[in-house]
TORMARFI-353887 format. One line per 4 residues: number of its first residue (from 1); their letters; for each residue x, y, z of N, C-alpha, C. Coordinates in Angstrom, 3 decimals, padded with zeros to 6 digits. Each point is the difference from the previous one (the first is absolute). Layout:
! TORMARFI-353887
NUM) a) X:Y:Z:X:Y:Z:X:Y:Z; ...
! end
This chain:
! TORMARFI-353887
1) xxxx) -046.676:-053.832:029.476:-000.334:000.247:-001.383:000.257:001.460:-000.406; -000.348:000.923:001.135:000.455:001.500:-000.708:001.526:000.354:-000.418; 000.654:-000.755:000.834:001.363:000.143:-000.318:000.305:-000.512:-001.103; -000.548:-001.121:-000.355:000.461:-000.733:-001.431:-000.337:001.541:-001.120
5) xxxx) -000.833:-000.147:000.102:-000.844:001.433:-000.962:000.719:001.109:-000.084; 000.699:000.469:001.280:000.352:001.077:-000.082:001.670:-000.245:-000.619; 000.356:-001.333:000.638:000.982:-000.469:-001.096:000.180:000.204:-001.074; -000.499:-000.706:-000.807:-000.222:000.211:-001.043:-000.408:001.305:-000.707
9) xxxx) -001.030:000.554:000.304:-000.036:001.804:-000.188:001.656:-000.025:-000.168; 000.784:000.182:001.334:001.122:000.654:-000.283:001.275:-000.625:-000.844; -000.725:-001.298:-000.475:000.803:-000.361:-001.220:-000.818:-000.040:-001.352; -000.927:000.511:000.052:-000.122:000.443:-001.367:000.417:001.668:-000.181
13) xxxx) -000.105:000.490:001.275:000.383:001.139:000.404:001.152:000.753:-000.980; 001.069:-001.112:000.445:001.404:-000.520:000.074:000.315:000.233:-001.772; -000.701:-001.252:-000.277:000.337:-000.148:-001.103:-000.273:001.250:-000.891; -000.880:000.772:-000.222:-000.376:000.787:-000.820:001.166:001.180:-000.040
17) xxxx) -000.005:000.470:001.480:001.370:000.778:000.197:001.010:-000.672:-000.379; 000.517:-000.667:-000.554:001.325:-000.702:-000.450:-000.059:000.632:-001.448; -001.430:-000.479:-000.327:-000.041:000.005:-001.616:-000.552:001.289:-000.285; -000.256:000.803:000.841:-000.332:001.777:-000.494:001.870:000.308:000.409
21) xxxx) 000.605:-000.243:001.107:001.633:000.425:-000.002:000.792:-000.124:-001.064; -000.469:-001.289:-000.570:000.670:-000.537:-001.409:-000.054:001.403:-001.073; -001.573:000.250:-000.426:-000.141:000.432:-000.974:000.299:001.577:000.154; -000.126:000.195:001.003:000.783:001.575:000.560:000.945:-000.153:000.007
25) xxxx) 000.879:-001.031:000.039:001.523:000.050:000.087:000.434:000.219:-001.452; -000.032:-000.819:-000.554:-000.806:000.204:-001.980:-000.004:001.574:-000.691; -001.155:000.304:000.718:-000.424:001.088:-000.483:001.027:001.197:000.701; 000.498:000.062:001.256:000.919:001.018:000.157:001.563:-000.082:-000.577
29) xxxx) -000.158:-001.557:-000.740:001.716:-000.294:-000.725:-000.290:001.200:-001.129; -000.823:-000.723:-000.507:-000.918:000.366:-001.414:000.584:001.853:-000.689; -000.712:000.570:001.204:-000.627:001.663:000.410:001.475:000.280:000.103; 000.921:-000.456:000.944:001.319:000.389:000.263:000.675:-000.220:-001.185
33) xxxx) 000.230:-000.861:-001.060:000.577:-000.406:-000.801:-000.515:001.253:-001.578; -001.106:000.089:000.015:-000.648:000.632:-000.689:000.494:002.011:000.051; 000.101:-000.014:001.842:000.582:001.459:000.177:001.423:000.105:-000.208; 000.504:-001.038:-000.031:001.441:000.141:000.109:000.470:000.599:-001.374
37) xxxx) -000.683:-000.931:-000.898:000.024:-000.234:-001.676:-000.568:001.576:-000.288; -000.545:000.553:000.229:-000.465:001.269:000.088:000.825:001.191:000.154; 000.381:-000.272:001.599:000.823:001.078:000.211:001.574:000.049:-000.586; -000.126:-000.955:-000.496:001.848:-000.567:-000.584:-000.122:000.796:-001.280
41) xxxx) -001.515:-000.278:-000.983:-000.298:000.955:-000.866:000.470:001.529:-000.152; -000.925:000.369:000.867:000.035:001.430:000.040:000.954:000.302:000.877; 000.844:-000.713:000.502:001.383:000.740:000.399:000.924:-000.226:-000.999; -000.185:-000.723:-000.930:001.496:000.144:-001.134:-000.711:001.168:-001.008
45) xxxx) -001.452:000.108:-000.396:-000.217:000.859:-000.633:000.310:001.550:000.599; 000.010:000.165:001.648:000.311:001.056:000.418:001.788:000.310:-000.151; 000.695:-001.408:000.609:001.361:000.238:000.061:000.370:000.770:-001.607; -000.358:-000.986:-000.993:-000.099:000.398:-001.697:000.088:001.859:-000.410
49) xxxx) -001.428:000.403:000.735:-000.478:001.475:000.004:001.234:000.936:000.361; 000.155:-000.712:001.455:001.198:000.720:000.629:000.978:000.524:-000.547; 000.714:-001.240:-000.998:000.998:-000.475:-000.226:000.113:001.122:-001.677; -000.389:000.048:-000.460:-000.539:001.006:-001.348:000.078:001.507:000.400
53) xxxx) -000.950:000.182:001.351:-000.218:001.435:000.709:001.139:000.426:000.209; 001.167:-000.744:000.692:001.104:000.388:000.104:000.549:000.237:-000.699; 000.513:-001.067:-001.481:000.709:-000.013:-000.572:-000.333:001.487:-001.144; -001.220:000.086:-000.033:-000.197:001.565:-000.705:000.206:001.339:000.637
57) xxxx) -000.429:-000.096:001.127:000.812:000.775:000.819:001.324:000.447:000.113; 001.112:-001.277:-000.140:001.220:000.274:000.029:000.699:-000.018:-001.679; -001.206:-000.485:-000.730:-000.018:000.593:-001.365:-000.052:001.788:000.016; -000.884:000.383:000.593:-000.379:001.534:000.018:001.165:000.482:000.400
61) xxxx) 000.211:-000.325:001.265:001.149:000.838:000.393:001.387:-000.126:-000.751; 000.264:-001.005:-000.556:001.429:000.130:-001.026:-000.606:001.029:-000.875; -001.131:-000.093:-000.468:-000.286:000.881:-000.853:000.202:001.330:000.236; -000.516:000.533:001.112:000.371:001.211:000.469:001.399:000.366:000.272
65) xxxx) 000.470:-000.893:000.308:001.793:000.261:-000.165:000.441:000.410:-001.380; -000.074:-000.915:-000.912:000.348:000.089:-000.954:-000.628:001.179:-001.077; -001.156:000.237:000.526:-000.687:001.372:-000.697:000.630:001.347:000.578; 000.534:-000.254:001.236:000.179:001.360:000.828:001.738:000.364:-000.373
69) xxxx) 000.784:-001.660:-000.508:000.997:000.577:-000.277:000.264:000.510:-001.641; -001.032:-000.828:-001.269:-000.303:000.876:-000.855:-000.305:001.389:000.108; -000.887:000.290:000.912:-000.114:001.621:000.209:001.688:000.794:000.231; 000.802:-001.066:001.101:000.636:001.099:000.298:001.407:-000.090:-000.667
73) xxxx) 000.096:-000.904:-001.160:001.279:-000.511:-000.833:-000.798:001.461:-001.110; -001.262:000.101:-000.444:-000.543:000.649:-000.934:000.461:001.602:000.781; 000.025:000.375:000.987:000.144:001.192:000.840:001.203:000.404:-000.517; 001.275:-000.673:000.672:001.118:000.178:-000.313:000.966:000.030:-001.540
77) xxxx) -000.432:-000.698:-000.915:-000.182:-000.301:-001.033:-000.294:001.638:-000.925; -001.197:000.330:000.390:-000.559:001.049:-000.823:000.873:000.931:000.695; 000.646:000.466:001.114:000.786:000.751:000.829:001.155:000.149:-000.484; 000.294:-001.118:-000.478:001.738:-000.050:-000.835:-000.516:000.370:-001.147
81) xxxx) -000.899:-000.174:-000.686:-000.481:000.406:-001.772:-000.362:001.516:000.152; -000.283:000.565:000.892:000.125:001.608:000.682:001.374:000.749:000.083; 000.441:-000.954:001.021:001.629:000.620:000.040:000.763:000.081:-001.224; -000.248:-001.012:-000.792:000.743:000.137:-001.423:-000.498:000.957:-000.660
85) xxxx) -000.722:-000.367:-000.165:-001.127:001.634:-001.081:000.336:001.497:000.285; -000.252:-000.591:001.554:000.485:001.498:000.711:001.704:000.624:-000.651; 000.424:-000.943:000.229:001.768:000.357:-000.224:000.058:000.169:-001.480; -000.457:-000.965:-000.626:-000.021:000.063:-001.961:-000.014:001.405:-000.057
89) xxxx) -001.159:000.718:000.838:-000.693:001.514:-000.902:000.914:000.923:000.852; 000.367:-000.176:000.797:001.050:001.073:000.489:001.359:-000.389:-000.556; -000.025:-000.461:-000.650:001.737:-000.518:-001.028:000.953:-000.347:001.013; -000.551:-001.023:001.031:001.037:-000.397:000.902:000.359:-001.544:-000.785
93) xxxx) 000.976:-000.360:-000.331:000.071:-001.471:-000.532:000.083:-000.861:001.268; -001.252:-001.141:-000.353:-000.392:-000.767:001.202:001.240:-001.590:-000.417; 000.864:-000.152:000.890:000.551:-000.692:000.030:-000.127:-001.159:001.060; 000.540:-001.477:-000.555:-000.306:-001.066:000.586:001.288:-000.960:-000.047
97) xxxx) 000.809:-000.163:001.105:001.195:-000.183:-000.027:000.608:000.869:-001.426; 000.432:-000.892:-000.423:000.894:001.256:-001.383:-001.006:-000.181:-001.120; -001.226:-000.262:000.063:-000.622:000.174:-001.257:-000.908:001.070:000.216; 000.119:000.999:-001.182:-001.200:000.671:-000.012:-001.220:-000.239:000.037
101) xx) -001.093:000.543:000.175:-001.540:-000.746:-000.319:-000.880:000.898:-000.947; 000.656:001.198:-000.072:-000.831:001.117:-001.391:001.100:000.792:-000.634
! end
């Protein structure tokens, strides 16, 4: 008779662990499915961030190109509007292929 008993114990045992495995199995789909959905989130919102950070960045830096060669088109520029001036007032006629320029 103890054996029957203890039988049984280990099939009700049995059974319960089946049906707590079940619902943990469940619940870790669940949790996994839930983190996945999560981290898929906040990695396109990060890739997104990235993706902007850079692109202003390499916004900036054209910018700085393009500002640094305004500076130095403006350098040369005012350098030739010198040299002419310069030559105008000393009565040198500033010539440009065969055209005069004052």
């Amino acid at each position: 008779m103890p054996s029957i008993l203890a039988s049984l114990k280990d099939l009700f045992s049995s059974v319960f662990e089946v049906i707590f495995s079940v619902f943990q199995s469940a619940f870790d789909t669940i949790t996994g499915l839930l983190t996945w959905i999560v981290n898929f989130l906040v990695g396109t919102v990060q890739m997104a961030l990235h993706t902007v950070g850079e692109t202003l960045k390499a916004a900036g830096g054209l910018g700085n190109l393009i500002a640094s060669n305004i500076v130095l088109i403006a350098l040369v520029a005012g350098g030739i509007y010198g040299y002419v001036r310069y030559q105008s007032r000393q009565g040198h006629p500033v010539r440009v292929g065969n055209k005069k320029l004052n």
